[in-house]
N, CA, C and O atoms as a MOPAC input file, in Angstrom:
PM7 MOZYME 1SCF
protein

 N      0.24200 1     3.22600 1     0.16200 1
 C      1.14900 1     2.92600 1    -0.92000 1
 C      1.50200 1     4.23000 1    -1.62400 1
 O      0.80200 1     5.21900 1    -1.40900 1
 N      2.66000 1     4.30400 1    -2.54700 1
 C      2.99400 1     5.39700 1    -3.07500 1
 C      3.03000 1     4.94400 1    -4.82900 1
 O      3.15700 1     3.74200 1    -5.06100 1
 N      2.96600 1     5.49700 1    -5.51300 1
 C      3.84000 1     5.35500 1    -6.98500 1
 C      3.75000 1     6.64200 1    -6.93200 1
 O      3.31000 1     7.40300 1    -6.07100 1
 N      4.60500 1     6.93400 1    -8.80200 1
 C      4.39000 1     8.20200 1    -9.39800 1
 C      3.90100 1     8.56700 1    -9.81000 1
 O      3.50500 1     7.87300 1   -10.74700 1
 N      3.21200 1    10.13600 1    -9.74400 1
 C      2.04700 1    10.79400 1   -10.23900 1
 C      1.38900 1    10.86800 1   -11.67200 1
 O      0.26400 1    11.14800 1   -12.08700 1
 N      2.57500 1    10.49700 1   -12.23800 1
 C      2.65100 1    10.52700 1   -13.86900 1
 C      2.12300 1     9.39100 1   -14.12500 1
 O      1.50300 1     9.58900 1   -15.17000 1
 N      1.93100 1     7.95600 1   -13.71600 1
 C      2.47500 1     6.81800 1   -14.07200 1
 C      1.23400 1     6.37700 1   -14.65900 1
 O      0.25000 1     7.07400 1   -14.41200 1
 N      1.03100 1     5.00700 1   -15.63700 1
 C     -0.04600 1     4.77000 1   -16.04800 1
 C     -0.98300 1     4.35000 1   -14.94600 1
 O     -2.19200 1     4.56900 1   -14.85900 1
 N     -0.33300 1     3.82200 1   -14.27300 1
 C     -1.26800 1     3.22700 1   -13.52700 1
 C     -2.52000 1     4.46900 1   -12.67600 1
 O     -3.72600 1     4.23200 1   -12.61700 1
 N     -1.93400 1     5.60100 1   -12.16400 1
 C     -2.48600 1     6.48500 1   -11.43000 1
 C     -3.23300 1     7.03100 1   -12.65800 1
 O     -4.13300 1     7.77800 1   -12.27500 1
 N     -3.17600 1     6.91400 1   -14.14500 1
 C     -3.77900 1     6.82900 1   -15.25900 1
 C     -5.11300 1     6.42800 1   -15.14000 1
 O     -6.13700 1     7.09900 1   -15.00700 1
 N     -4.90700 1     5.05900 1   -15.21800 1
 C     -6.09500 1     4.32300 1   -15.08800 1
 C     -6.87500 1     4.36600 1   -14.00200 1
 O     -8.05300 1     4.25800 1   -14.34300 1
 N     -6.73100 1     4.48700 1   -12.74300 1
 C     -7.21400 1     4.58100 1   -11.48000 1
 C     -7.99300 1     6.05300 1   -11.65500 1
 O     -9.12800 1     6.12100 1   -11.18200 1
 N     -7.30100 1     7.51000 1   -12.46800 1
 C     -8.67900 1     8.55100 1   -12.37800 1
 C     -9.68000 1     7.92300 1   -13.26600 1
 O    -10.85200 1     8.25400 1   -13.08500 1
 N     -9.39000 1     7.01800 1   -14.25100 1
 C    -10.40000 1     6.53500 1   -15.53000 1
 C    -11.31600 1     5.51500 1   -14.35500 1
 O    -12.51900 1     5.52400 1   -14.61600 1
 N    -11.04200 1     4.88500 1   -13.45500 1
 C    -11.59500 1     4.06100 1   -12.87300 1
 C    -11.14700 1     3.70700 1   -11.76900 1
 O    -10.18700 1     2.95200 1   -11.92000 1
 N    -11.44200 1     3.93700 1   -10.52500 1
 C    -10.73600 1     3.60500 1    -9.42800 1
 C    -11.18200 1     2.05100 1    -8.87800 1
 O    -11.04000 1     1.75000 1    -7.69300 1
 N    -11.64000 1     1.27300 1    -9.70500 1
 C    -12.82700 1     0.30300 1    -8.13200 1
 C    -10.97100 1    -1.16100 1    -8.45900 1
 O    -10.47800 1    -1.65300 1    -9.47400 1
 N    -10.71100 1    -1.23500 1    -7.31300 1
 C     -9.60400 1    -1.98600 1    -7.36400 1
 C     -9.88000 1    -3.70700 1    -6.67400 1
 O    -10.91600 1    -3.88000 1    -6.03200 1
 N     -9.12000 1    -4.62600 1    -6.82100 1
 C     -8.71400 1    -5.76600 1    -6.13100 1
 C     -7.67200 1    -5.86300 1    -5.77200 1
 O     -6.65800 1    -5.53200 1    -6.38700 1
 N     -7.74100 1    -6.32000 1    -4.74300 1
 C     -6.15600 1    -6.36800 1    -4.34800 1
 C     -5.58200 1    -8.17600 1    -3.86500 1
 O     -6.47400 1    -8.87700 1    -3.38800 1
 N     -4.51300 1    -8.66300 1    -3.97200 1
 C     -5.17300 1   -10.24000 1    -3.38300 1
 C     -3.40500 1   -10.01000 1    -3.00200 1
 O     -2.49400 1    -9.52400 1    -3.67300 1
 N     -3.45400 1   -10.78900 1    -1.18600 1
 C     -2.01300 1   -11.24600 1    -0.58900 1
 C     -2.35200 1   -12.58500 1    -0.45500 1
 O     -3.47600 1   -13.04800 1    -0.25500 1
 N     -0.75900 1   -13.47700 1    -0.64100 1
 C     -1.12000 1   -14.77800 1    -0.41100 1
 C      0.01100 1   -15.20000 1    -0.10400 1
 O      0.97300 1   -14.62600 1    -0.61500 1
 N      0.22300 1   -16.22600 1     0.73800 1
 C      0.95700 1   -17.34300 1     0.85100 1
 C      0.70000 1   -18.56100 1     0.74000 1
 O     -0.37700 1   -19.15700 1     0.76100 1
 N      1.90200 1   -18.96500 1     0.60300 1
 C      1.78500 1   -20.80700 1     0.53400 1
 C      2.82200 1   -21.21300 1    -0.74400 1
 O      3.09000 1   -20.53400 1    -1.73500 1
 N      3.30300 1   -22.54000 1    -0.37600 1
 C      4.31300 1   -22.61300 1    -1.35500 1
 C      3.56000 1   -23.96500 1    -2.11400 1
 O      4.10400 1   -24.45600 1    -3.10300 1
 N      2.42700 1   -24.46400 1    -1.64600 1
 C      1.74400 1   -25.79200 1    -2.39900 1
 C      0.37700 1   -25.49400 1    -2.42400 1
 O      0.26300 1   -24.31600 1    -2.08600 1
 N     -0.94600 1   -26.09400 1    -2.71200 1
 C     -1.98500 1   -26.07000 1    -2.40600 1
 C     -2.57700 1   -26.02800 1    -1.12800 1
 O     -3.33400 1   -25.21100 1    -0.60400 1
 N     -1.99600 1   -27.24100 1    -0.67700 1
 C     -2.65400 1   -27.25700 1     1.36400 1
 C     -2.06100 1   -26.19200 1     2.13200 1
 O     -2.46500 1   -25.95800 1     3.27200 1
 N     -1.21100 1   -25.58400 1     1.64200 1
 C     -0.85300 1   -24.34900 1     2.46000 1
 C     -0.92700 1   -23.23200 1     1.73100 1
 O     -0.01100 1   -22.41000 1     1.69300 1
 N     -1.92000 1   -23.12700 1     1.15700 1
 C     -2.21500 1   -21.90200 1     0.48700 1
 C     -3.69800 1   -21.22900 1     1.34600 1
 O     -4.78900 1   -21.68200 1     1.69300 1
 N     -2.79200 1   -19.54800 1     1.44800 1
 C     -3.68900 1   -18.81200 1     2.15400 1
 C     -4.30000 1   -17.40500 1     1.80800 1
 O     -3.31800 1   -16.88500 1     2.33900 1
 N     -4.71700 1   -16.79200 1     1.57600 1
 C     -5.09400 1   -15.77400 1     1.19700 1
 C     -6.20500 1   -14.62300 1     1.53600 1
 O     -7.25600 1   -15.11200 1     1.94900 1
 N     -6.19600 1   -13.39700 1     1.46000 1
 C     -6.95800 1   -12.01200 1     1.34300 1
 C     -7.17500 1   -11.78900 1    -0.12900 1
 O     -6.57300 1   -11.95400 1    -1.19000 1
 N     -8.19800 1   -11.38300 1     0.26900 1
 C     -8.73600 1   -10.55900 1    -0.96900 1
 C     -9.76100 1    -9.19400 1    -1.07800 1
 O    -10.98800 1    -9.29800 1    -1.05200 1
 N     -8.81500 1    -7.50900 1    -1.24200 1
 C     -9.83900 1    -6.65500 1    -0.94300 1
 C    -10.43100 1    -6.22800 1    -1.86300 1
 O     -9.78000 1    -5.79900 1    -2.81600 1
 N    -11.53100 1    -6.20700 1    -1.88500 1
 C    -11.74000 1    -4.81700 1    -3.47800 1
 C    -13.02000 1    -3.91000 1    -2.75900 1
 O    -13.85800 1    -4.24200 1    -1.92100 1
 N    -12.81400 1    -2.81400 1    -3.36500 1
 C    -12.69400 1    -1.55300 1    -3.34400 1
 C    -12.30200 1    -0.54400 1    -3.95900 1
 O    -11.69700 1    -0.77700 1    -5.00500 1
 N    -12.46000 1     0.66700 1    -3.62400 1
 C    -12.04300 1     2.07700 1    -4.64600 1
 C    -10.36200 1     2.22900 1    -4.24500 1
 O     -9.95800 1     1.64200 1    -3.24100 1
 N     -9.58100 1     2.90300 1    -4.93200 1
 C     -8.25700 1     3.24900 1    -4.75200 1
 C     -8.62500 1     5.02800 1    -4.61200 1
 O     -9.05400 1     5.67300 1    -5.56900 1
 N     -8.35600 1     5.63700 1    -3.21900 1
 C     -8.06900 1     6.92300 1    -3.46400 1
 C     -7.03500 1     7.51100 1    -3.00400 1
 O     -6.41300 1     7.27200 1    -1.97000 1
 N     -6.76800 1     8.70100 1    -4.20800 1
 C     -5.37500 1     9.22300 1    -4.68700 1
 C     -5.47100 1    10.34900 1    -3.77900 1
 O     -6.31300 1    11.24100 1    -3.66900 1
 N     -4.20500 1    10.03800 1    -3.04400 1
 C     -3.78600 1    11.47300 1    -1.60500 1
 C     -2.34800 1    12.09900 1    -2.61500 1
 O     -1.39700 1    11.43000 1    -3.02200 1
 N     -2.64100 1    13.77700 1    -2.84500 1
 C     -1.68900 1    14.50400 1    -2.96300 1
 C     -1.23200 1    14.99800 1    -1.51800 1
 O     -0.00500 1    15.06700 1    -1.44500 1
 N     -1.75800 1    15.28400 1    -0.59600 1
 C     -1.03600 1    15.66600 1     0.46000 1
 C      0.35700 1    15.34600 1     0.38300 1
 O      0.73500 1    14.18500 1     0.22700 1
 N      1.35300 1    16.58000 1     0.51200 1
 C      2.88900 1    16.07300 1     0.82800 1
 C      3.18100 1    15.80600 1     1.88500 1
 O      4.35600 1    15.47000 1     2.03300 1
 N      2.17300 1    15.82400 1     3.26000 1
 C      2.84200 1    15.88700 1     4.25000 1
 C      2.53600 1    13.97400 1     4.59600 1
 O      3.22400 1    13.15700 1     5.20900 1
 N      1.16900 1    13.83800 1     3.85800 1
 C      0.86700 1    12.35200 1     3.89400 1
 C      1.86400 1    11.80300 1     3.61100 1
 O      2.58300 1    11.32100 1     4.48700 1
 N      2.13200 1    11.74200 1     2.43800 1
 C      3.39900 1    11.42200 1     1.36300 1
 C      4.73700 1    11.08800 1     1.96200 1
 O      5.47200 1    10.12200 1     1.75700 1
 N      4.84000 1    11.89900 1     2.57900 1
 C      6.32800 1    12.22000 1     3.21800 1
 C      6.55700 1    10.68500 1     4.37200 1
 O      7.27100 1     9.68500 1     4.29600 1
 N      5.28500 1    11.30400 1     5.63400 1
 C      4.97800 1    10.30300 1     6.53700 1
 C      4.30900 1     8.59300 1     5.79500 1
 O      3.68100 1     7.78700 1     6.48200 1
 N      4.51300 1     8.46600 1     4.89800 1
 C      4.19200 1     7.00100 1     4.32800 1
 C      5.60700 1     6.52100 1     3.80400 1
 O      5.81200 1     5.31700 1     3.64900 1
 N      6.70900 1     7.58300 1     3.49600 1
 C      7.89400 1     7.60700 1     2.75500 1
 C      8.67200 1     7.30000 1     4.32000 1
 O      9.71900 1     6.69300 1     4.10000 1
 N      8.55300 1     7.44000 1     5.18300 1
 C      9.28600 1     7.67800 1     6.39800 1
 C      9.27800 1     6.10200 1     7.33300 1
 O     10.12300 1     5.59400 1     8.07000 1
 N      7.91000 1     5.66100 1     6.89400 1
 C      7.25300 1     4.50200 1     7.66300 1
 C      8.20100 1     3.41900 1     6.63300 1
 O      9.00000 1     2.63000 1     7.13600 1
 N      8.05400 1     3.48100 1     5.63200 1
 C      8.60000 1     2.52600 1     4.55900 1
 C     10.09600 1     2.66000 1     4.87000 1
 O     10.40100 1     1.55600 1     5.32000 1
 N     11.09600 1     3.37500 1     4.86500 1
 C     12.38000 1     3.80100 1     5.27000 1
 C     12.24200 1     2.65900 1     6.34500 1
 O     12.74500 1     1.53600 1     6.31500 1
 N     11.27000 1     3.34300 1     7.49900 1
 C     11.90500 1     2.84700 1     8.93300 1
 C     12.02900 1     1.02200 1     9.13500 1
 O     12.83900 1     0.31100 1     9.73100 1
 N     10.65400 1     0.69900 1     8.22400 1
 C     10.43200 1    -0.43500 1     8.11000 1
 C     11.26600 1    -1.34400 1     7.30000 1
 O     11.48200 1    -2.48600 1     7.70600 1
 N     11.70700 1    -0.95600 1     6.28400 1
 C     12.46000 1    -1.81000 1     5.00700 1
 C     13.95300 1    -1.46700 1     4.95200 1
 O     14.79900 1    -2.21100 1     4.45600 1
 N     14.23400 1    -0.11900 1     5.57800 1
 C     15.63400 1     0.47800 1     5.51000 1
 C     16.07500 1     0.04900 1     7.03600 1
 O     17.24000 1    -0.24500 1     7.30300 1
 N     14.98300 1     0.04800 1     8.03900 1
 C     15.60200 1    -0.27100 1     9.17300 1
 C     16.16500 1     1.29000 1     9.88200 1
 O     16.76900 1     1.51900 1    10.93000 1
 N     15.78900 1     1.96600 1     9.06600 1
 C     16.33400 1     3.03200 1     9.74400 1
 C     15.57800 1     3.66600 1    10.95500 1
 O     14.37000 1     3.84800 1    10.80300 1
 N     16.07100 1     3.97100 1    11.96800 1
 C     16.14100 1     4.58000 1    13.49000 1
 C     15.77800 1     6.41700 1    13.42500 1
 O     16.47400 1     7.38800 1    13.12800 1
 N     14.20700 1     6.24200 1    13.90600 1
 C     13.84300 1     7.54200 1    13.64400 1
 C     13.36000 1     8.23500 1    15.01200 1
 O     12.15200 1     8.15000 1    15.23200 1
 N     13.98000 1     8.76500 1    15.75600 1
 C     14.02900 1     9.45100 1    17.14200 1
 C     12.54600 1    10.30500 1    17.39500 1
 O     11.67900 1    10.22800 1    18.26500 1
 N     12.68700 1    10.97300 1    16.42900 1
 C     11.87000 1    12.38400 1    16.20700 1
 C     11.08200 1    11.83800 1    14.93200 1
 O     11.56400 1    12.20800 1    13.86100 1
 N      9.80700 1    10.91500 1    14.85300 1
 C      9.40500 1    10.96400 1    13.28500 1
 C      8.71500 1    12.34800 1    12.64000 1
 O      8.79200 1    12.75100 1    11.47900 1
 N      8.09200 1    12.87500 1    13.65300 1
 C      7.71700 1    14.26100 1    12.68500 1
 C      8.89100 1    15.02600 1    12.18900 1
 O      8.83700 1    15.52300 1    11.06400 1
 N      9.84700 1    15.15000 1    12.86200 1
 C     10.68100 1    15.65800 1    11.89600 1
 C     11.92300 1    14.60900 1    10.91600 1
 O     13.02800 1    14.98000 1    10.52100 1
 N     11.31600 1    13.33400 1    10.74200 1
 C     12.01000 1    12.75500 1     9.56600 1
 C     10.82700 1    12.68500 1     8.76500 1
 O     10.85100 1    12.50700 1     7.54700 1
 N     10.03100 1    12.79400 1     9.29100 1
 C      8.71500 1    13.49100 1     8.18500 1
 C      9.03800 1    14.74700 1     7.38300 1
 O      9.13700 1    14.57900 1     6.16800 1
 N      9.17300 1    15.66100 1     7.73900 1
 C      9.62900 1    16.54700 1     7.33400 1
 C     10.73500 1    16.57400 1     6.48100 1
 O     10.57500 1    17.26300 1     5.47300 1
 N     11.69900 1    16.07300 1     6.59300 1
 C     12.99900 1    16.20000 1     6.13800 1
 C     12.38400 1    14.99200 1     4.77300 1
 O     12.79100 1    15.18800 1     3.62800 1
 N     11.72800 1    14.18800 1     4.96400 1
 C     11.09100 1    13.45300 1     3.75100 1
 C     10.56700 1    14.29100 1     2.45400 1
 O     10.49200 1    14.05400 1     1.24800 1
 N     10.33400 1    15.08000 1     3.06600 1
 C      9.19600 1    16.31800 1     2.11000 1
 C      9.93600 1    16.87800 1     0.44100 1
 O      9.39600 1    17.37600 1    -0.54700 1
 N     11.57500 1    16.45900 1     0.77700 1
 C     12.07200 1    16.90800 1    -0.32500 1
 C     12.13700 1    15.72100 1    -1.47700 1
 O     12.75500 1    15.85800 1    -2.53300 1
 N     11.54200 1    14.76100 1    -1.17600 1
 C     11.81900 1    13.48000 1    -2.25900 1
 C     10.24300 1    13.33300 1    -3.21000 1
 O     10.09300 1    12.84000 1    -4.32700 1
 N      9.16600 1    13.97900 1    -2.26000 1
 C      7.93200 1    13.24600 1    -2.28800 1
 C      6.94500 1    14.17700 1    -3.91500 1
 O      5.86800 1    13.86700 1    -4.42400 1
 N      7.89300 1    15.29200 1    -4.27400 1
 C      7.18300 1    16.12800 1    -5.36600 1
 C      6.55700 1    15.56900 1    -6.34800 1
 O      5.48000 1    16.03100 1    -6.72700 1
 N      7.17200 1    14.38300 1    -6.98000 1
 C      6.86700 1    13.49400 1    -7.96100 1
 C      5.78900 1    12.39600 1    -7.49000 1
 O      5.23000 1    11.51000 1    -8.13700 1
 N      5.70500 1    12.71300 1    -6.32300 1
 C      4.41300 1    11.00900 1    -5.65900 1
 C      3.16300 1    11.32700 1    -5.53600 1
 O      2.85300 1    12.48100 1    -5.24100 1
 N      2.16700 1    10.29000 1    -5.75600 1
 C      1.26800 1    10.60900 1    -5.23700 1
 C      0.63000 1     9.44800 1    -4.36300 1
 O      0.81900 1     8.26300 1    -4.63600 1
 N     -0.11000 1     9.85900 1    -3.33200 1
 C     -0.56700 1     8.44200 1    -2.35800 1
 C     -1.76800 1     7.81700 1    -2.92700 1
 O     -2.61600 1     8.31300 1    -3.66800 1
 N     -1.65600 1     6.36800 1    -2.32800 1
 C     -2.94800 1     5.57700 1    -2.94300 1
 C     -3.37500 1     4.66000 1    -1.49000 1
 O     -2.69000 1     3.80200 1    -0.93500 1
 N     -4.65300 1     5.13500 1    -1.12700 1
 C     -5.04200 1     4.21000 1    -0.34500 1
 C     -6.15400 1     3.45000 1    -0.53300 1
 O     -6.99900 1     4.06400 1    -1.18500 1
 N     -6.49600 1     2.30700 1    -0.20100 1
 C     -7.35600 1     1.26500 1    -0.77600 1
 C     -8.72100 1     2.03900 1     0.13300 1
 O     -8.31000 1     2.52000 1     1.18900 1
 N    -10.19200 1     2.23000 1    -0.08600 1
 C    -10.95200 1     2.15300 1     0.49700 1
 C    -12.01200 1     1.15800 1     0.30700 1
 O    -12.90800 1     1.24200 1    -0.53400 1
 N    -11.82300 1     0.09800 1     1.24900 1
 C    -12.03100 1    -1.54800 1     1.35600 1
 C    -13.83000 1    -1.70700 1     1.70900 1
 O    -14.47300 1    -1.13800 1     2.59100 1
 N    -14.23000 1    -2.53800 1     0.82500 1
 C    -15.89100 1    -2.72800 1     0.81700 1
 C    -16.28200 1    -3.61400 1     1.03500 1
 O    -17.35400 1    -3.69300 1     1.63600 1
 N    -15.33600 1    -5.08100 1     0.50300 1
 C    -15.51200 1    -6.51200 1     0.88100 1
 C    -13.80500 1    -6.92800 1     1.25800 1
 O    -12.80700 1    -6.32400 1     0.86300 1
 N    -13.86100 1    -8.14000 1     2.13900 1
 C    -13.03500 1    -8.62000 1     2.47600 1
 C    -13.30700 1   -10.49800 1     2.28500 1
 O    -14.26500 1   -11.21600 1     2.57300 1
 N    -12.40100 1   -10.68700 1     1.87100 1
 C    -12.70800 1   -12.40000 1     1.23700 1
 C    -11.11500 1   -12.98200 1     1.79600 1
 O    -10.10300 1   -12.32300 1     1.55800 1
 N    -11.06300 1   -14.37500 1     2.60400 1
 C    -10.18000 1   -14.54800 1     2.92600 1
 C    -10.30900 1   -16.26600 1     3.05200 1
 O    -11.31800 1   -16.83500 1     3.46800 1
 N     -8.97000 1   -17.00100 1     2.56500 1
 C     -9.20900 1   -18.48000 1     2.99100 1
 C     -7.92400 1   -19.00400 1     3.65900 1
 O     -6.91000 1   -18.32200 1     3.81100 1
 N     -8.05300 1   -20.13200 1     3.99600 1
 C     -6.94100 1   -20.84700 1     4.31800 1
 C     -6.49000 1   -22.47100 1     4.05700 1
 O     -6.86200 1   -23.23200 1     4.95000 1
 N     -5.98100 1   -22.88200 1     3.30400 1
 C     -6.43900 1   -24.08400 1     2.89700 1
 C     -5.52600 1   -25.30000 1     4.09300 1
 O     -5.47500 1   -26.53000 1     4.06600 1
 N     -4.99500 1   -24.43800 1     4.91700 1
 C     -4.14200 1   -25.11800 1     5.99900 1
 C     -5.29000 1   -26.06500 1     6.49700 1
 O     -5.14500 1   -27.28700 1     6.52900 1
 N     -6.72000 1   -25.27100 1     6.97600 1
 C     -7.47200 1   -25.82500 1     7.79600 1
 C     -8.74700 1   -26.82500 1     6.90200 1
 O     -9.89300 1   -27.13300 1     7.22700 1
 N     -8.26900 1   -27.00200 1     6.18500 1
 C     -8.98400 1   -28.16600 1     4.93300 1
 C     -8.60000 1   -29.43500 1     5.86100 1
 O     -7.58400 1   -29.51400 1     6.55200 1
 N     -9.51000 1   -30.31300 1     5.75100 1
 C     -9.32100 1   -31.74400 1     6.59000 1
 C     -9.04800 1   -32.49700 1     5.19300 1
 O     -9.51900 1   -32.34500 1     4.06600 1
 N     -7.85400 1   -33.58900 1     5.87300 1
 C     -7.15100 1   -34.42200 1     4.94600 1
 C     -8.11600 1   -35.59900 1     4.98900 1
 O     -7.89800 1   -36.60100 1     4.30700 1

């Protein structure tokens, strides 16, 4: 993940890194599904990380067509001054599914 370096949040995370994180679907109860990680959040200045997480997100969400990714890595490098990376380092994993609940 990326935000900005400034931001509160990357604030709070040097004051305390230990994070939760929770994905879910389902649009009712019986189909409600979910993850749940927690763990530390650690903060990557690397620009070249930065760049290549900025490039993956493009290719993925923009759809954009990347021939050569090290060098749309590169060419990323000029956006990324203001970012800093956050990656989850995961300790427990908790997960349900209420699909498989018997009626």
């Amino acid at each position: 993940m990326l935000t900005y370096a400034t931001s509160q949040k990357v604030a709070n995370l040097r004051r305390d890194p230990r994070v939760v994180c929770l994905a879910e679907d389902g649009d009712d109860y019986s189909k409600l599904r979910a993850v749940q990680l927690t763990g530390t959040m650690e903060l990557i200045t690397d620009p070249l990380w930065i760049a290549d997480v900025v490039m993956r997100l493009r290719m993925k969400y923009e759809r954009i067509p990347v021939d050569d990714p090290a060098a749309a890595t590169r060419a990323a490098l000029d956006g990324v001054a203001k970012q800093i990376g956050l990656r989850v380092r995961v300790d427990r994993v908790v997960s349900w599914d209420h699909r498989k609940l018997r009626r």
